[in-house]
C-alpha positions in Angstrom: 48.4 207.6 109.3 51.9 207.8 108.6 54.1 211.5 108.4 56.3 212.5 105.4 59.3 214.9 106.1 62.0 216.2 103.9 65.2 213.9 103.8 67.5 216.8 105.9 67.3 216.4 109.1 67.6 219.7 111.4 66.9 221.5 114.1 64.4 223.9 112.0 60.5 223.8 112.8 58.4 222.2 110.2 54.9 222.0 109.5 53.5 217.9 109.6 52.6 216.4 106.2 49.3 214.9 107.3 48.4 212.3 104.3 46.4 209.1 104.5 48.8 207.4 101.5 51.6 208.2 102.5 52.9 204.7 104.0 53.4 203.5 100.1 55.6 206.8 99.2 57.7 207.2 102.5 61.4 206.3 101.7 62.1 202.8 104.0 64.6 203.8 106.7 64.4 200.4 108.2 64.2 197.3 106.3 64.3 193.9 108.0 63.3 190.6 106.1 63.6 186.7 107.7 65.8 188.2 110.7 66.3 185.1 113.2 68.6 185.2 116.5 69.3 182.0 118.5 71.0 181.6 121.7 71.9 178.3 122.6 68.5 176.8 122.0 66.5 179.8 122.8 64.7 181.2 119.4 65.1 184.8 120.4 63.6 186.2 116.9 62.1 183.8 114.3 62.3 185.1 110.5 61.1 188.4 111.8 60.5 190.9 109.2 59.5 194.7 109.4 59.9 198.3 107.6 59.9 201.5 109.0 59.3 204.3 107.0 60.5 208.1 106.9 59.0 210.4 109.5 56.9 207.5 111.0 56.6 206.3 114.7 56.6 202.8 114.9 55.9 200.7 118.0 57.1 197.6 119.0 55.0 196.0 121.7 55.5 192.8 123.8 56.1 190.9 126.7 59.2 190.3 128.7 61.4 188.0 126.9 59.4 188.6 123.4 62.4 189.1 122.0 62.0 193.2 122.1 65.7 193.6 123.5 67.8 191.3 120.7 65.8 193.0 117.8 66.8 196.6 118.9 70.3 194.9 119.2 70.7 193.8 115.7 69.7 196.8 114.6 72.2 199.3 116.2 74.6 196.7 115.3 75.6 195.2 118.8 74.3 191.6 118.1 74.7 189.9 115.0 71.8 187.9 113.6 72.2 184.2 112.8 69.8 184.6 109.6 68.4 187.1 107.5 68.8 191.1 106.4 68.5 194.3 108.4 69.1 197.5 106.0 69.1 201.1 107.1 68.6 204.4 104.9 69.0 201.2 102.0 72.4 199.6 103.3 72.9 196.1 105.5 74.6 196.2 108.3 75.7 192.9 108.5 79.1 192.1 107.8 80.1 195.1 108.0 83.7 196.4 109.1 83.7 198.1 112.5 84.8 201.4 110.7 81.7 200.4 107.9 79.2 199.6 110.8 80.1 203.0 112.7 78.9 205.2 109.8 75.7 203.5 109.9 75.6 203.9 113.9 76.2 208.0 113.1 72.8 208.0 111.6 71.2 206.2 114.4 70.4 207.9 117.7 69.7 205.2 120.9 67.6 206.2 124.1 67.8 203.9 127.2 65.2 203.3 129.7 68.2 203.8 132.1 69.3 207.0 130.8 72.9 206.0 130.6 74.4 209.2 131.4 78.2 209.8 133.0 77.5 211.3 136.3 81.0 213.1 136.2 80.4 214.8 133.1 77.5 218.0 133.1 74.5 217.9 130.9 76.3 219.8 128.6 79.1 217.2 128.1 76.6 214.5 128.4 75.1 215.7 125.0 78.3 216.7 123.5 80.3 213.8 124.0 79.1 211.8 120.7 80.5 215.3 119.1 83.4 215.2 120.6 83.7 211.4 119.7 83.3 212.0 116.2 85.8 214.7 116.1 83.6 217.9 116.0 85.0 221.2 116.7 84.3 222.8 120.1 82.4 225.7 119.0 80.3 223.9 116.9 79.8 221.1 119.6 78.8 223.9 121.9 76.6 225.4 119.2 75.2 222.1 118.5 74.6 221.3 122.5 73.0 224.7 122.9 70.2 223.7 120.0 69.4 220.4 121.6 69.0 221.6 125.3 66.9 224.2 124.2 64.9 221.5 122.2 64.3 219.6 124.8 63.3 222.2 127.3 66.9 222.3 129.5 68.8 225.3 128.4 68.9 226.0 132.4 70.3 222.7 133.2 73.4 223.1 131.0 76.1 223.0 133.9 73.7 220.6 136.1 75.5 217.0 136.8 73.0 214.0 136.8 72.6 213.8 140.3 70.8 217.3 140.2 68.5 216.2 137.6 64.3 214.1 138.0 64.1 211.3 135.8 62.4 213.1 133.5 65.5 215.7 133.0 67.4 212.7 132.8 65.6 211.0 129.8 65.7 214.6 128.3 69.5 215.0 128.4 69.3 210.8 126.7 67.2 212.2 123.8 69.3 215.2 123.6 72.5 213.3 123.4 70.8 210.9 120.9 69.9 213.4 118.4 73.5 215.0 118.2 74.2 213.5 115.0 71.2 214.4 113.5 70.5 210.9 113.0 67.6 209.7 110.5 66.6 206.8 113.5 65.5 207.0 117.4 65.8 204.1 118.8 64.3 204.2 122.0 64.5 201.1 124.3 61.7 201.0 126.8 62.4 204.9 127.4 59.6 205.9 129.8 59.3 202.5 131.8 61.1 204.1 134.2 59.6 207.2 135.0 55.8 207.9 136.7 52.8 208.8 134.4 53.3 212.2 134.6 56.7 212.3 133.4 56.3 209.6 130.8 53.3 211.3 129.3 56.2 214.3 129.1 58.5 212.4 127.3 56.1 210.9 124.7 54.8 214.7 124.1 58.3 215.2 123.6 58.7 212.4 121.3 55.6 213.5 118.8 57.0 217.3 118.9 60.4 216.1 117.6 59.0 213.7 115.3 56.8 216.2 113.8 59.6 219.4 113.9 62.2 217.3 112.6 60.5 214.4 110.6 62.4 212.1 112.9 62.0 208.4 112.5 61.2 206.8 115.5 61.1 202.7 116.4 60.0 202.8 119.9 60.4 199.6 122.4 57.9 199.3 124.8 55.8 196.4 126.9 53.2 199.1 127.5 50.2 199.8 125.1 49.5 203.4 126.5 52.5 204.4 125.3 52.1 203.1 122.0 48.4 204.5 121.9 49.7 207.9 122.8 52.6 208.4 120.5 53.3 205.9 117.2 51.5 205.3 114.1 51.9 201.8 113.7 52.0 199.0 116.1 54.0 195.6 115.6 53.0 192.9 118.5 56.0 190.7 119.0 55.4 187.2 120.7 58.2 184.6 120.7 60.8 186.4 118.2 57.9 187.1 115.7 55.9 189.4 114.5 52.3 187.8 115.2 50.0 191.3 114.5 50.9 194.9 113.1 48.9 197.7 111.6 47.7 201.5 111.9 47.4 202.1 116.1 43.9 203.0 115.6 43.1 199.8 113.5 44.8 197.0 115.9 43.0 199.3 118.9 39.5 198.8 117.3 39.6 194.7 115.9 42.7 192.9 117.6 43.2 189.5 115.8 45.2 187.5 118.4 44.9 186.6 122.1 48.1 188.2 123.0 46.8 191.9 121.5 43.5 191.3 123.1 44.8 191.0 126.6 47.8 193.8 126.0 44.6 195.5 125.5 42.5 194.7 128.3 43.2 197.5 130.6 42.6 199.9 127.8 39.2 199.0 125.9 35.7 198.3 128.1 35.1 195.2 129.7 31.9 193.6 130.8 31.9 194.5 134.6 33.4 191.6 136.9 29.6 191.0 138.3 28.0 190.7 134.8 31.4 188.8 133.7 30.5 185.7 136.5 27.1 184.9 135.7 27.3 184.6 131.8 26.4 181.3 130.5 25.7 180.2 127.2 22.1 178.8 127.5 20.0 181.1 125.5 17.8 182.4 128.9 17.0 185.8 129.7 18.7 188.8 128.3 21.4 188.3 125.4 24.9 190.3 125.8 26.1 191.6 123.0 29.8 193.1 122.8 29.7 196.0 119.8 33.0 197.6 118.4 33.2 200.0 115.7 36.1 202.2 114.2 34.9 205.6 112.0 36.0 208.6 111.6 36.0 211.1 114.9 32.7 212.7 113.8 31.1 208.9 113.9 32.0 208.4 117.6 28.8 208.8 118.6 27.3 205.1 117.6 25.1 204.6 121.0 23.8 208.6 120.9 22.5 207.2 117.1 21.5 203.1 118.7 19.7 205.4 121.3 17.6 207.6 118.8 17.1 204.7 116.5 16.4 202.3 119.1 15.0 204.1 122.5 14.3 201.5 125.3 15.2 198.6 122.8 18.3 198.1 125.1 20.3 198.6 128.3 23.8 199.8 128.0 25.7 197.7 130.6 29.1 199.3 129.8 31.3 201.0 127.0 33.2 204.1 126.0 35.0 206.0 122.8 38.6 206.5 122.5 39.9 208.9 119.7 43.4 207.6 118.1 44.3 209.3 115.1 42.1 211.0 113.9 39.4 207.6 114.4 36.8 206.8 116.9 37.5 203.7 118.4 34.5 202.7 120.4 33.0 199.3 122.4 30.3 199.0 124.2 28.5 196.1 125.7 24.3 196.0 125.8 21.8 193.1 127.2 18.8 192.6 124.7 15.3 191.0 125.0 14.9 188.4 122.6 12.3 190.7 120.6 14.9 192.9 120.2 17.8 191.4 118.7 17.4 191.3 115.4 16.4 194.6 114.1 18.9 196.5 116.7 22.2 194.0 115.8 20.9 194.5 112.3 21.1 198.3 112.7 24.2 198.0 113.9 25.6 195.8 111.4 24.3 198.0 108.7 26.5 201.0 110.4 29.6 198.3 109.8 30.1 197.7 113.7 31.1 193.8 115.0 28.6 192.8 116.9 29.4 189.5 119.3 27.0 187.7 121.3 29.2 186.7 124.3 26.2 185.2 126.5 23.1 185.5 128.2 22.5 186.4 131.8 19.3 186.4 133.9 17.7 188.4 136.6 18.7 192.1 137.5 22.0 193.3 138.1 
């Protein structure tokens, strides 16, 4: 699910665009295509390529030393790529003049995990100084200044200094500062890893508001897949300077294809419990364990209530649960079956387009 906004940016509220098609019509704000970095002989990214498209919140997900850091470099034009093409709003940005690449910056807004704020200056000047840079006039800086606090829920803190400020305050004043411009691009560089759940599930709640008032794009930088579960619409998983899985949040949540996305995942989705986990084995004796996964639409969330009716005493549930991303129901659940019982209930299930894996037997009680 992907969110369409009018191409001027402002501080106005607007109404979503909630469309299911809406990735194909989208203007591209980011385009990148074969994009590789080397240092020495590190592959830092390897013929990476991606899009982002207007009023969409993209996440980019991987571990340390993925290569997270150099792409969000190359594109706010701090590192130049050895190889390939980055284009925003349509233009590439490589090879650009200093004066050529600073107009593209304007339209790009950068948030820091480390806030990045001058602890001499008050929040006020904090969010006014790319104004002031840029050579706006003071009563339009302060104008502009007063918008953003307010936007971000600070229009008491404007004479604050840093010091006086939570983390969370901090990361506000970033975001402020970063939208001065009215840029068409957040970039937002691991922007809640250093804050506590509570504040970062703040900040991403402020991140969806000002995507959906001001059909902001946003390409967020993360390591953490409850932040990309709470907040974007796509997910790219980023192993070793490339792009090894991508797609709607929802989708890669409910059938990851790789290892990597599987165990990115693993603190997220069910698992077998540990007890069940250490006396699998693969001989076909006593019960079979089945993992089941299935994606629908919310109102289909409720798979095992239907197995249950359909199939009452046909199975034990050993574990499982239903997460809701996006307007889908992502569910797993894991049941032991009798050997009677296995084909007509995995043949319900199938029929009602779930994946069904045996992952081994087990024997005795729990």
């Amino acid at each position: 699910m992907t969110l369409l906004f009018p191409d001027d940016i402002s501080l106005s509220r607007r109404a979503a665009t909630d469309t299911t098609d809406i990735v194909h019509r989208a203007p591209v704000v980011v385009n990148v295509r074969d994009l590789s970095r080397t240092f020495g002989a590190t592959h830092a990214l390897r013929k990476l390529s991606l899009t982002v498209n207007q009023g969409e919140i993209l996440g980019i997900i991987g571990r340390s030393g993925a290569g997270k850091s150099t792409l969000i470099r190359c594109l706010n034009g701090l590192e130049q790529p050895d190889e390939g093409v980055i284009e925003i709003e349509g233009r590439a940005i490589s090879g650009l003049s200093e004066q050529d690449l600073q107009a593209v910056r304007s339209r790009v807004g950068m948030v820091f995990q480390h806030f990045n704020l001058l602890s001499a200056k008050t929040v006020a000047q904090n969010v006014a100084l790319p104004l002031k840079i840029a050579g706006v006039a003071k009563a339009l800086r302060q104008q502009r200044v007063a918008e953003l606090l307010q936007l971000v829920g600070l229009s008491d803190k404007t004479d604050h200094y840093p010091a006086a400020l939570s983390g969370g305050q901090k990361q506000r004043v970033g975001i402020a500062r970063a939208l001065a411009g009215k840029p068409a691009l957040l970039l937002c560089d691991e922007a809640t890893s250093a804050l506590d759940p509570e504040t970062t599930r703040s900040i991403l709640g402020l991140l969806k508001s000002l995507n959906q008032q001001l059909g902001i794009t946003i390409l967020l930088i993360t390591h953490e897949m409850e932040v990309i579960k709470s907040v974007a619409h796509r997910v790219a998983v980023i192993d070793a300077g490339e792009i090894i899985e991508s797609g709607p949040v929802w989708q890669v949540f409910a059938h990851p294809q790789t290892p990597l996305t599987q165990t990115l995942l693993r603190g997220l989705l069910p698992q077998l419990p540990e007890n069940l986990a250490a006396r699998l084995q693969q001989q076909p004796v006593g019960e079979a364990i089945y993992r089941v996964d299935f994606a629908g639409e919310d109102d289909q969330g409720d798979l095992l209530t239907r197995l249950a009716t359909r199939w009452p005493g046909a199975f034990r549930l050993l574990q499982g649960g239903v997460d809701h991303i996006q307007h889908y129901a992502v569910v797993r659940f894991f049941i032991a079956l009798p050997q009677a019982q296995q084909q007509p209930v995995i043949s319900w299930l199938q029929q009602q387009q779930a994946q069904v894996e045996r992952i081994g037997y087990v024997t005795g009680n729990d």
